[in-house]
C-alpha positions in Angstrom: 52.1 0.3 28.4 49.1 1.9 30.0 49.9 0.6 33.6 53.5 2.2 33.3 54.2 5.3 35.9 55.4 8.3 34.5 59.6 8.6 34.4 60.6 10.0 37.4 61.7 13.8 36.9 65.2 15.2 38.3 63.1 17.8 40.3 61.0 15.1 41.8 63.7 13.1 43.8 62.9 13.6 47.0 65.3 13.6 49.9 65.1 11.3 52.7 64.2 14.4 55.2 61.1 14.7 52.1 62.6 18.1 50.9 63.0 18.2 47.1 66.5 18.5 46.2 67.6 21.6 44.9 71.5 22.5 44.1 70.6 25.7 42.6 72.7 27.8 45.2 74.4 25.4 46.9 78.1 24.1 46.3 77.6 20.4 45.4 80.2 17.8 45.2 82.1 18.8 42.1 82.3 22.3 43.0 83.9 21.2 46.4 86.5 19.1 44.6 86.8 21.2 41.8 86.5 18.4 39.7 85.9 20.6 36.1 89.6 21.7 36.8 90.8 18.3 37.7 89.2 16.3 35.5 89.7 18.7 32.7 93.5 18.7 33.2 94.4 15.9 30.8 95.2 17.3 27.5 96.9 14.7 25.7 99.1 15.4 23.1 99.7 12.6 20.8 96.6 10.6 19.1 97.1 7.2 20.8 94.8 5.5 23.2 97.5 5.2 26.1 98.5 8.9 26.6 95.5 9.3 29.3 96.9 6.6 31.4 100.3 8.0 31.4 99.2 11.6 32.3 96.8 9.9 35.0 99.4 8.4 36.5 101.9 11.0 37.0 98.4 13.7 37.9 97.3 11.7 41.0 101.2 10.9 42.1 101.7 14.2 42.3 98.4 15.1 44.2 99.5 11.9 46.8 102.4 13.7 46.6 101.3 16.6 47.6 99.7 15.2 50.6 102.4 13.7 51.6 104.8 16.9 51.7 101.7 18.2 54.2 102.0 15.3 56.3 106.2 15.2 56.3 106.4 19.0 57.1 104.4 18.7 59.7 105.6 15.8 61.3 108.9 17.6 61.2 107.6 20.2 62.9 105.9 18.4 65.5 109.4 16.0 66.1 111.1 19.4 66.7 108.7 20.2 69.4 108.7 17.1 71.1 105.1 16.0 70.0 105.4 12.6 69.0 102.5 11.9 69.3 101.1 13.7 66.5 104.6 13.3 64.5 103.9 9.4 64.8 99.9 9.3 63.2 101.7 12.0 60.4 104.2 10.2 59.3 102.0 6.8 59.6 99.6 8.5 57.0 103.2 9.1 54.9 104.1 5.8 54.9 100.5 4.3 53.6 100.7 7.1 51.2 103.4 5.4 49.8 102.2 2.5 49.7 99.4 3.9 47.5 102.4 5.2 44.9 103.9 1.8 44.8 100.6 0.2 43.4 100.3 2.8 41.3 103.2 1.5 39.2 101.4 -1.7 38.7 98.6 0.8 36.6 101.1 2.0 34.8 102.5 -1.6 33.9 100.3 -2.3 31.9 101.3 0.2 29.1 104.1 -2.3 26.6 106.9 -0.8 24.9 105.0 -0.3 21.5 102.7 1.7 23.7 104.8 3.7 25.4 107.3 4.4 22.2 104.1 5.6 20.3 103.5 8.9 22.9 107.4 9.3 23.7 107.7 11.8 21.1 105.4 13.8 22.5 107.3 14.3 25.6 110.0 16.0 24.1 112.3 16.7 27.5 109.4 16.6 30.0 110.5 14.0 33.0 109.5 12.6 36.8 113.1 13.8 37.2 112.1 17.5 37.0 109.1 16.9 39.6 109.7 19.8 42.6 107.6 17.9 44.8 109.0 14.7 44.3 112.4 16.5 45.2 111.3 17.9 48.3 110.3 15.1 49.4 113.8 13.6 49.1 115.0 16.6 50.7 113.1 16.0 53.6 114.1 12.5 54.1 117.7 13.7 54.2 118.6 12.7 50.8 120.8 16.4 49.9 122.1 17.0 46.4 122.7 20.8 45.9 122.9 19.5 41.4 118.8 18.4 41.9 118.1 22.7 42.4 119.4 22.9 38.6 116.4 21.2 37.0 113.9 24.0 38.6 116.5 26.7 38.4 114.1 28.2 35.1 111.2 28.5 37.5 112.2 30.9 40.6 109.0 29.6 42.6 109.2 26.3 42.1 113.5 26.7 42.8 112.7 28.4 46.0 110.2 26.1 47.0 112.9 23.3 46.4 115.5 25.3 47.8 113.5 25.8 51.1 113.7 21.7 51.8 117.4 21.7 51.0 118.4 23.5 53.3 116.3 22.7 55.8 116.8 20.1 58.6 115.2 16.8 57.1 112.9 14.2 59.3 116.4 12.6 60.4 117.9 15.6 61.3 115.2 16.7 63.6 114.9 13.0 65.5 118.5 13.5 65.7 118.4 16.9 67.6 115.2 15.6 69.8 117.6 12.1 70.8 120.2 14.9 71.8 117.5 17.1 74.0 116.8 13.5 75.6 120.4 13.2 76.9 121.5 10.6 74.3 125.0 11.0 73.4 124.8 12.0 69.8 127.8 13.9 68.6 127.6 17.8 68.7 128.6 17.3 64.7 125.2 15.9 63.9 123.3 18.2 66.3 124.1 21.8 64.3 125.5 21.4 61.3 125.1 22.9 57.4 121.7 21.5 56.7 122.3 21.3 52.6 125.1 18.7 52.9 124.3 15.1 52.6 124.3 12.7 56.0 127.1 11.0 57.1 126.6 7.6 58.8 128.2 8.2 62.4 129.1 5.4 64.8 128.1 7.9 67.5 124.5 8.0 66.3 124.1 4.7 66.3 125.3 4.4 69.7 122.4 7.1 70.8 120.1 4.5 69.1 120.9 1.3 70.8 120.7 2.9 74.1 117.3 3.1 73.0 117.0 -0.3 71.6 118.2 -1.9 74.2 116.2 -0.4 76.8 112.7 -0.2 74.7 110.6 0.4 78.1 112.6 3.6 79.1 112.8 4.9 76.0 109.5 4.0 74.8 108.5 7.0 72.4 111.8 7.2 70.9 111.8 3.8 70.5 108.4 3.8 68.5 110.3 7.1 66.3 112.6 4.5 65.4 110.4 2.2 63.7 108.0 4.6 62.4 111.3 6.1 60.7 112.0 2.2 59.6 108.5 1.6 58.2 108.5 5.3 56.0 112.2 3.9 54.8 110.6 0.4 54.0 107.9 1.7 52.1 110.3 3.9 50.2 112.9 1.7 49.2 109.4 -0.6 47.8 108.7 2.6 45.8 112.1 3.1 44.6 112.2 -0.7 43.4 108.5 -0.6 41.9 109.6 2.2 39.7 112.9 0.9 38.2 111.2 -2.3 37.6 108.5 -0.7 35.7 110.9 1.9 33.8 112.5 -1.4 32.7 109.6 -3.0 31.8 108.8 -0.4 29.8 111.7 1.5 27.9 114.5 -1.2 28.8 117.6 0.7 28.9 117.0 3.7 26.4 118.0 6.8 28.5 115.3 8.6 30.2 113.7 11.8 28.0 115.0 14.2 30.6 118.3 13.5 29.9 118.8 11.0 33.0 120.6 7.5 32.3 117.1 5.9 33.0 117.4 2.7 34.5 120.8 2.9 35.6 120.5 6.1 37.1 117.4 4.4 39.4 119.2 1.7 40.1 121.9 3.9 41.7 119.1 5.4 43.9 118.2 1.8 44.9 121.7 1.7 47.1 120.8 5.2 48.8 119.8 4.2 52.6 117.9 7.4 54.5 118.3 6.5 58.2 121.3 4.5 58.3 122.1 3.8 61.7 118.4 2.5 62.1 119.3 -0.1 60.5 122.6 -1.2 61.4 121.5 -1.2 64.9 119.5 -4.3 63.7 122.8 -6.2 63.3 124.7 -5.1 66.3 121.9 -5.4 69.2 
């Protein structure tokens, strides 16, 4: 019609300030993100519809992961210098992380068997099992298996990034040591000890704790460690059951395509418990 404006032109949006908006030479959004790399990092292999939301899924658990690694380390670090407080907003940020990768199995829910069976062959051997960050992060937590090196052991970064963790002091290991530095009686045996070997519940150590416990005003800060290590553990074990389910609801019992029993072997991860004594306690106060 006659009456009609003209289209607006790109070059005539107009800022709030009134400048005209030019991203000629300046970094924008995408460039900030690098969101041509990102975004261009899908390459599925097979021709079926459902391969994007299986590669999704796995890309952005990995970058949460990756976040989360940064958060851990540090709050490790931070526990071993006394600075709780930092170590507590840290590994608060870990824990809603978490939460995060436990909806995220509900996306990937939705894919059926049919679905899934239809890009399996694509995978050939590739697996979550193999995923170095997802290992570290166990590392850190304290669960320490010298056999979960072998599946990077073709990749000398990667297996020396993994390596690092293991034997490393993990998030227990370190509120241990600071419990000790605070007087409580924990047992020179869990104080210094070879760092790559898994933990061992200790009566001892649970004794430390329920001084704490039981006198939550005194020991206030170590007190709130104890929960904060409690809520990471509860969010965890929610992960740990979100993705059997899923794996279940997906591929049943067929063995998982890195050579892992699948299911079964996820199930067995179900029984491992991180922070033992934390939660003992609970029964014997």
């Amino acid at each position: 019609m006659q009456n009609d404006p003209p289209p607006t032109r790109p070059e005539d949006i107009v800022h709030a300030e009134g400048a005209k908006l030019d991203y000629s030479d300046a970094m924008t959004y995408g460039d900030y993100l690098q969101l041509d790399a990102i975004l261009g990092a899908q390459k599925p292999l097979s021709p079926d519809h459902n391969e994007l939301l299986f590669i999704i899924q796995h890309q952005t658990s990995e970058l949460w992961m990756k976040l989360m690694l940064h958060e851990l380390r540090a709050a490790i670090a931070c526990v071993g210098r006394d600075q709780l407080g930092s170590a507590f907003k840290m590994l608060a940020r870990v824990s809603r992380i978490m939460e995060q990768l436990v909806h995220a199995w509900d996306v990937l829910a939705t894919m059926t068997p049919p679905e899934y069976s239809a890009i399996r062959p694509y995978l050939s051997n590739s697996s979550g099992f193999q995923s170095a960050q997802y290992r570290c992060i166990e590392f850190a937590l304290g669960n320490k298996n010298a056999a979960m090196l072998k599946p990077h052991a073709h990749k000398p970064a990667l297996l020396a990034q993994v390596r690092e963790a293991h034997e490393a002091p993990s998030l227990y290991d370190e509120s241990l040591r600071l419990l000790a530095r605070r007087g409580l009686p924990v047992p020179a045996s869990h104080v210094e000890r070879d760092w790559t070997q898994p933990y061992t519940e200790s009566a001892e150590v649970e004794q430390a704790w329920l001084v704490v416990y039981r006198d939550p005003e005194r020991y206030w800060d170590l007190y709130q460690l104890g929960e904060e290590l409690t809520d990471l553990e509860d969010a965890f074990r929610l992960w740990r059951f979100r993705h059997v389910t899923t794996v279940e609801r997906v591929i049943g019992f067929k063995r998982g395509t890195g050579g892992t029993g699948g299911v079964s072997y996820l199930r067995k991860m179900l029984d491992v418990v991180l922070f033992p004594e934390i939660w003992k306690l609970r029964t014997d106060l």
